[in-house]
C-alpha positions in Angstrom: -224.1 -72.1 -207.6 -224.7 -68.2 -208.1 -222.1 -67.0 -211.0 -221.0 -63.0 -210.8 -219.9 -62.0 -214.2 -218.8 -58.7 -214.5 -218.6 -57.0 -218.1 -221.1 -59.7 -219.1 -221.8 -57.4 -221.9 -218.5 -57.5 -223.5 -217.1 -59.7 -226.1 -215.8 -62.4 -223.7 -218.7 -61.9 -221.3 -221.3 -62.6 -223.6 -219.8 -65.6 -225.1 -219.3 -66.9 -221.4 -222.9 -66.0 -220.3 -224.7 -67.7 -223.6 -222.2 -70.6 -222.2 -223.3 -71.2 -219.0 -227.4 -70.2 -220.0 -226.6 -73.3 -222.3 -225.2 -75.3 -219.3 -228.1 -74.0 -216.7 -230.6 -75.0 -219.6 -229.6 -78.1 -220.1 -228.3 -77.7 -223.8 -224.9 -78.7 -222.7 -224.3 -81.8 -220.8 -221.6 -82.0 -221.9 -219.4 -80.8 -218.8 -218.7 -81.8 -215.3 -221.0 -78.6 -213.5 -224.0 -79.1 -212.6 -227.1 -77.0 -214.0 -228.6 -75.5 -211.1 -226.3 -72.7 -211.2 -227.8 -68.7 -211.2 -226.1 -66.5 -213.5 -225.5 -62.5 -212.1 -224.3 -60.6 -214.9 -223.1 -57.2 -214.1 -222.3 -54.4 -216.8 -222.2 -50.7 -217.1 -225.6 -50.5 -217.8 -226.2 -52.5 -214.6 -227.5 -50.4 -211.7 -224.2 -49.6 -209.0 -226.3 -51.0 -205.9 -226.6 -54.3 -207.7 -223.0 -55.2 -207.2 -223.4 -54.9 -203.7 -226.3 -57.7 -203.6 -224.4 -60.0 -206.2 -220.9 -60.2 -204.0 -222.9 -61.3 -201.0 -224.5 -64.1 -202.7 -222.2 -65.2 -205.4 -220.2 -68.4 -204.9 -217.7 -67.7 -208.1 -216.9 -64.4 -209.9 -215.9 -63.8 -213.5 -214.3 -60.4 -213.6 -214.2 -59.6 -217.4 -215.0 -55.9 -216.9 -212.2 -53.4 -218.3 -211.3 -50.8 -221.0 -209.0 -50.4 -223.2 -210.0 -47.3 -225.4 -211.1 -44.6 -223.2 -210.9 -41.1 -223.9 -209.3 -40.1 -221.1 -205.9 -41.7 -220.5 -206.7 -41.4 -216.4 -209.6 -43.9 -217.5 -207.1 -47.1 -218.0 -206.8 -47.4 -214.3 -210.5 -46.3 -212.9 -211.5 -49.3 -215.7 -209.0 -51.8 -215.1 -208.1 -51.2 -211.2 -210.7 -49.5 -209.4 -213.4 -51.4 -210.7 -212.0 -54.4 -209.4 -211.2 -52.7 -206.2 -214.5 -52.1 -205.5 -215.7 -55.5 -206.6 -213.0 -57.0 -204.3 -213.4 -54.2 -200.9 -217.6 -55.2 -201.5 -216.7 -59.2 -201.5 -214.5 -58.8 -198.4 -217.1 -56.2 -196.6 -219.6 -59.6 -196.7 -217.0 -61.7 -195.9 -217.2 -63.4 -199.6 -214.2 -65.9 -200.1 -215.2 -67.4 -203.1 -213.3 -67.6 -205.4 -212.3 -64.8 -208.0 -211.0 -64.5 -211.4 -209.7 -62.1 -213.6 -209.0 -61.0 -217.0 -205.9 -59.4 -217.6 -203.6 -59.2 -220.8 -200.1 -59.8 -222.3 -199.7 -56.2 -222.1 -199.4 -56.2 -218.6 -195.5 -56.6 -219.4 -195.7 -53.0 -220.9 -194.9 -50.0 -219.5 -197.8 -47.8 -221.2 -200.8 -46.6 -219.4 -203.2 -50.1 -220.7 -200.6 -52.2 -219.4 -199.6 -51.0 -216.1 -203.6 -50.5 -215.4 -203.5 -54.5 -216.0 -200.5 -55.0 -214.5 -202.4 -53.0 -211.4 -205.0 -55.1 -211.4 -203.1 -58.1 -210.9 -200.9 -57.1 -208.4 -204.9 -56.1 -206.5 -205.9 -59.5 -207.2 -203.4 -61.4 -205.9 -203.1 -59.4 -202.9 -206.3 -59.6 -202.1 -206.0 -63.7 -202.3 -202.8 -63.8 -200.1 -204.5 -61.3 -197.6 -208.3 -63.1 -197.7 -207.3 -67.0 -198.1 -209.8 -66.8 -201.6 -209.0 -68.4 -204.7 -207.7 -65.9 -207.5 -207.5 -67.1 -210.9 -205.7 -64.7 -213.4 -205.5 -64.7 -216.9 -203.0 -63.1 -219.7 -205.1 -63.0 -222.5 -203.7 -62.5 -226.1 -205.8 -61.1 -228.6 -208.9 -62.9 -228.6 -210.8 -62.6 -231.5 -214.0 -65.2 -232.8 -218.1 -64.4 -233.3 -220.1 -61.2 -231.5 -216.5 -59.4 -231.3 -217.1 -55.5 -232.0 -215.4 -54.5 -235.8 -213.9 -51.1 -236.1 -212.7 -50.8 -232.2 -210.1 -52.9 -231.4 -209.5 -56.1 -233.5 -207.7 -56.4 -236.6 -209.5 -59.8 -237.3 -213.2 -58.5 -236.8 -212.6 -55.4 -238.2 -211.3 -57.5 -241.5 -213.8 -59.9 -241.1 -216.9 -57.9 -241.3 -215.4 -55.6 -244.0 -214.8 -58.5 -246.3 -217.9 -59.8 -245.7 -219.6 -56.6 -246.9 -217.2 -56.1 -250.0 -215.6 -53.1 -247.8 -212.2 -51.9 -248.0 -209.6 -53.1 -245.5 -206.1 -51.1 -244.4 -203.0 -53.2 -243.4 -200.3 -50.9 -242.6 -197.5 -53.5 -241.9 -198.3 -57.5 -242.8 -195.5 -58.6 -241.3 -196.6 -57.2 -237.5 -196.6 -60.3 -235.3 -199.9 -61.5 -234.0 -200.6 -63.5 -230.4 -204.3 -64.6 -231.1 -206.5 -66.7 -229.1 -209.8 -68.0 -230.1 -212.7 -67.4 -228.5 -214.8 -70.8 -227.8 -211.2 -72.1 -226.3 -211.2 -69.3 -224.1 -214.9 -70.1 -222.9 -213.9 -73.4 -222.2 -210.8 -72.6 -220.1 -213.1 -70.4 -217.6 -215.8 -73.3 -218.0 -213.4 -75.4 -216.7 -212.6 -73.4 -213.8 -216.2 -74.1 -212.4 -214.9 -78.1 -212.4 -211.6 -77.5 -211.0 -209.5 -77.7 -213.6 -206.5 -75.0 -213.6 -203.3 -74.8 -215.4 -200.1 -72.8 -213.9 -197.5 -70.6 -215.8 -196.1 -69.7 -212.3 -198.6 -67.1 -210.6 -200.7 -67.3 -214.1 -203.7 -69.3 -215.7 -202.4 -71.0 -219.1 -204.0 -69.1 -221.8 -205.3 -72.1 -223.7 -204.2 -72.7 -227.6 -202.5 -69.1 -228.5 -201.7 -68.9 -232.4 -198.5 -66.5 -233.0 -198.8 -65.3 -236.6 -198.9 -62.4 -238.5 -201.5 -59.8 -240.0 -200.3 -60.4 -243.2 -201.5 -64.2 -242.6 -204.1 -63.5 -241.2 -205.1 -61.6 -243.6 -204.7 -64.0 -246.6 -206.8 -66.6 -244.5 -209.1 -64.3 -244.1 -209.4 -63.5 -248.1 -209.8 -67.3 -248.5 -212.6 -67.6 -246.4 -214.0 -65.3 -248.5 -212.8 -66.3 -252.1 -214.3 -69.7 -251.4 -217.8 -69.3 -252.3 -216.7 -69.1 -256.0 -213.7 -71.3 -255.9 -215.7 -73.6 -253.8 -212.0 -74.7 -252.1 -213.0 -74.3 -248.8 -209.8 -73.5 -246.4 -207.6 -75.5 -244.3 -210.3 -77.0 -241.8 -207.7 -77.5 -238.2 -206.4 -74.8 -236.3 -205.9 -71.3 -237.1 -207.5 -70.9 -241.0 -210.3 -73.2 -239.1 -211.0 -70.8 -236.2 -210.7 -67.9 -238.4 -213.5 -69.2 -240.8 -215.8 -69.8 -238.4 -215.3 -66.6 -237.0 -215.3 -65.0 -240.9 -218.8 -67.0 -241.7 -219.9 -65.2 -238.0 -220.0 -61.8 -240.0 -221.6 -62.1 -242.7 -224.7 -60.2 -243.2 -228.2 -62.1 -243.6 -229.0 -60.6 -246.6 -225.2 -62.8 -248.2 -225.7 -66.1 -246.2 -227.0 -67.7 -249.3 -225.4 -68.0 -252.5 -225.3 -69.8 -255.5 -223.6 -72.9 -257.3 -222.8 -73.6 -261.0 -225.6 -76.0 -262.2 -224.4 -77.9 -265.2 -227.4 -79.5 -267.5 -228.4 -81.2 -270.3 -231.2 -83.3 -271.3 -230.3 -86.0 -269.3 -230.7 -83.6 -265.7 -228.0 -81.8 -264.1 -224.7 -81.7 -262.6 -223.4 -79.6 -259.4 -220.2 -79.1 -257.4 -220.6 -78.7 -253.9 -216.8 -77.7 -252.1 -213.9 -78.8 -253.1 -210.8 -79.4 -250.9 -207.0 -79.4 -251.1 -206.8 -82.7 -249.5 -210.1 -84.4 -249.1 -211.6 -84.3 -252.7 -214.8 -83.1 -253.9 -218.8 -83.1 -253.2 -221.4 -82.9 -255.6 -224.9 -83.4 -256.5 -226.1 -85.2 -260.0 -229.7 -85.6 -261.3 -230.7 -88.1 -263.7 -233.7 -87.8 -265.1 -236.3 -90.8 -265.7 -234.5 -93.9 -267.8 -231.4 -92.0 -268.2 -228.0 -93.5 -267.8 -224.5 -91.7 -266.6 -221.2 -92.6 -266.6 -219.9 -95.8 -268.3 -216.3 -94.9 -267.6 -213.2 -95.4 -265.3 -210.6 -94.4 -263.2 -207.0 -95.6 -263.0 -206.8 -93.8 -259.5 -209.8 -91.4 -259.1 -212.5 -93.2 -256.4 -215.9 -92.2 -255.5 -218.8 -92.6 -253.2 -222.5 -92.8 -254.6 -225.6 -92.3 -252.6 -229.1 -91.9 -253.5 -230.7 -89.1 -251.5 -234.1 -89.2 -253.5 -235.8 -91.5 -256.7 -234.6 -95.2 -257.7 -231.7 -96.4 -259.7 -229.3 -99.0 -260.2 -225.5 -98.6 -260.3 -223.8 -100.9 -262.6 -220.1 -101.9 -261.9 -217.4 -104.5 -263.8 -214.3 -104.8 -263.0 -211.8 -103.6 -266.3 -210.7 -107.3 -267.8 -213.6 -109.6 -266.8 -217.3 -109.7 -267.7 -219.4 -110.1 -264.5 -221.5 -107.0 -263.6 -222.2 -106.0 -260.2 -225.8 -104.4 -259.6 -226.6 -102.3 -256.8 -229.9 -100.9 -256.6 -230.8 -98.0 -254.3 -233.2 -95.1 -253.3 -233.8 -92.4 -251.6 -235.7 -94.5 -249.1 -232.7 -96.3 -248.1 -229.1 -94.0 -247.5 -226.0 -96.3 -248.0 -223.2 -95.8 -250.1 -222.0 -97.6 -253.3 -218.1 -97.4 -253.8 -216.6 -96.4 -256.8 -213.2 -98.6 -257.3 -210.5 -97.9 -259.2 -210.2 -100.2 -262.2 -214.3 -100.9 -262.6 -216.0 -99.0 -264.7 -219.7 -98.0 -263.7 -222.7 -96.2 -264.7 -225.6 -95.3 -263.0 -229.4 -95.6 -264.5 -232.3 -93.8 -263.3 -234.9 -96.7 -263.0 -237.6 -94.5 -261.1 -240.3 -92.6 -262.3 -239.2 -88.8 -261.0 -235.7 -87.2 -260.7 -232.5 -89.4 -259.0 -230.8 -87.2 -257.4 -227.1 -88.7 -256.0 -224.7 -87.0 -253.3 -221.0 -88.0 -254.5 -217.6 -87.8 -253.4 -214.6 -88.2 -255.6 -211.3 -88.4 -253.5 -209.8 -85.4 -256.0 -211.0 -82.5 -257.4 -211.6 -82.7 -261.4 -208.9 -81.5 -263.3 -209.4 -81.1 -267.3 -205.9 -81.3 -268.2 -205.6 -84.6 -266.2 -208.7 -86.2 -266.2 -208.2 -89.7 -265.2 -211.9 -90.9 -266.8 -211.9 -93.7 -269.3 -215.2 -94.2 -271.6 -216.1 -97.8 -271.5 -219.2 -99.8 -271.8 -220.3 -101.2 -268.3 
């Protein structure tokens, strides 16, 4: 299968083209299209005669090409009509009915020069299906924001995103200005799924897959948690929205700020470091015990963990509060399984090797001073 995408370039374009590469290369098996597919992509830097060669061969066309700050108000409808005009008169001069989709956008409903150059479009598109017999698949598109999405142009979220990232000033006029946001990679998959046959209706109009309706000043508070969280180590909200949004936050960071550090807490007997913390899901963290040293010998009423060795020898020692019989569970690096922590035993765990023990741990809530819930007691 020969793929045409047109604006392959562009935010949405590259993210589809990288897509199918992955799909061609056989890095994602993951869907039902087979790999032997050819992938044209067509931009502005793309010589004009080009097009002309792609519609005769191509057996599905992308059209993601369009504008939507020109300089020229005229511009709006040679970006977003004629464009598609002339991809559509050069697929019916070779008698091309494959089929054809096209990226259009909520604004379409406006009466403004961007949305009646959409709305244009359409109206091109369909025709062009009822008149040829060809498949035409068009989109509404929300704002779509995720990773590779151009800052200072003409999204809030990467424009906030990258300045945050780079300790750069950010202006929100109004944080109550509603916001129709779709993400990216759900997007992708949508158009993907085109190639398999799978369509969704709205009457003459693709579904838009997930579309999140919120506003800047939320987004904007997500946004400044994604960030916040390298020193809080409360990482956000990891489903929907605040989930997409980190992802696409993390996407613009600059090299130089992808690593940063922790708070290592030490004594003689090694160290102590917290990982991330959650709202919900507890805490990770990374202890070193140094040769013959023993930690904990304590308890929880509530509070449960999960120990395991990632590198030296030890033992972890557990008795139920009440009774006298200790439960031994030796472990290493060599061998990755976890040891519970119950509520109601108290345990310890003794560095019986001759280098570092270093332990990965979960505790099922974050460790608050004022309410500790840790009981000193003797294994």
């Amino acid at each position: 299968m020969q793929i045409l995408v047109t604006g392959a370039a562009g935010f949405l374009g590259k993210n589809l083209v990288y897509a199918l590469e992955n799909i061609r290369d056989g890095k994602d098996k993951t869907r039902g299209i087979s790999p032997d597919i050819t992938i044209l992509p067509f931009d502005l830097d793309t010589p004009p005669e080009v097009l002309n060669e792609y519609c005769q061969k191509a057996d599905f066309v992308y059209n993601l090409a369009g504008i939507n700050r020109p300089e020229k108000e005229e511009d709006f409808m040679e970006g977003n009509f004629s464009f598609g005009e002339t991809l559509l008169k050069t697929l019916e001069k070779h008698g091309n009915k494959c089929p054809v989709m096209l990226s259009s956008s909520i604004q379409a409903t406006l009466d403004n020069p961007y949305g009646r150059s959409k709305k244009a479009g359409e109206d091109l598109f369909f025709s062009y299906a009822a008149r040829t017999g060809a498949k035409a698949y068009v989109f509404r598109f929300p704002n779509l924001f995720g990773k590779w999405c151009r800052p200072n142009y003409n999204s809030a979220v990467a424009t906030f995103c990258h300045n945050m990232a780079r300790d750069l000033p950010i202006t929100v006029n109004d944080r109550s200005h509603k916001m129709h946001l779709a993400y990216i990679d759900d997007v992708v998959d949508a158009l993907l799924g085109l190639l398999e046959g799978k369509a969704e209706y709205d009457g003459d109009y693709c579904i838009v897959p997930t579309t999140y309706h919120t506003t800047l000043g939320e987004i904007v508070e997500i946004i400044e948690a994604c960030k916040e969280c390298r020193k809080s180590l409360y990482v956000p909200n990891m489903q929907g929205l605040s989930m997409k949004l980190y992802a696409t936050y993390l996407s613009y960071i600059p090299p130089e700020k992808m690593a940063y550090p922790l708070t290592k807490h030490t004594d003689d007997r090694g160290s102590f470091t917290e990982i991330i913390r959650t709202l919900e899901r507890g805490q990770f963290s990374v202890n070193v015990s140094k040769p013959g040293i023993t930690k904990g010998n304590h308890w929880h009423h509530t509070k449960n963990e999960k120990f395991m060795v990632v590198s030296g020898k030890g033992v972890i020692r557990l008795r139920k509060i009440g009774e006298e019989k200790v439960h031994e569970f030796f472990v290493s690096g060599e061998k990755h399984e976890i040891v519970d922590i119950l509520p109601g035993y108290t345990h310890n765990i003794e560095n019986v090797g001759e280098g570092d023990l270093v332990t990965f741990m979960w505790a099922n809530e974050c460790f608050d001073p004022t309410r500790p819930d840790t009981f000193f007691e003797e294994v």
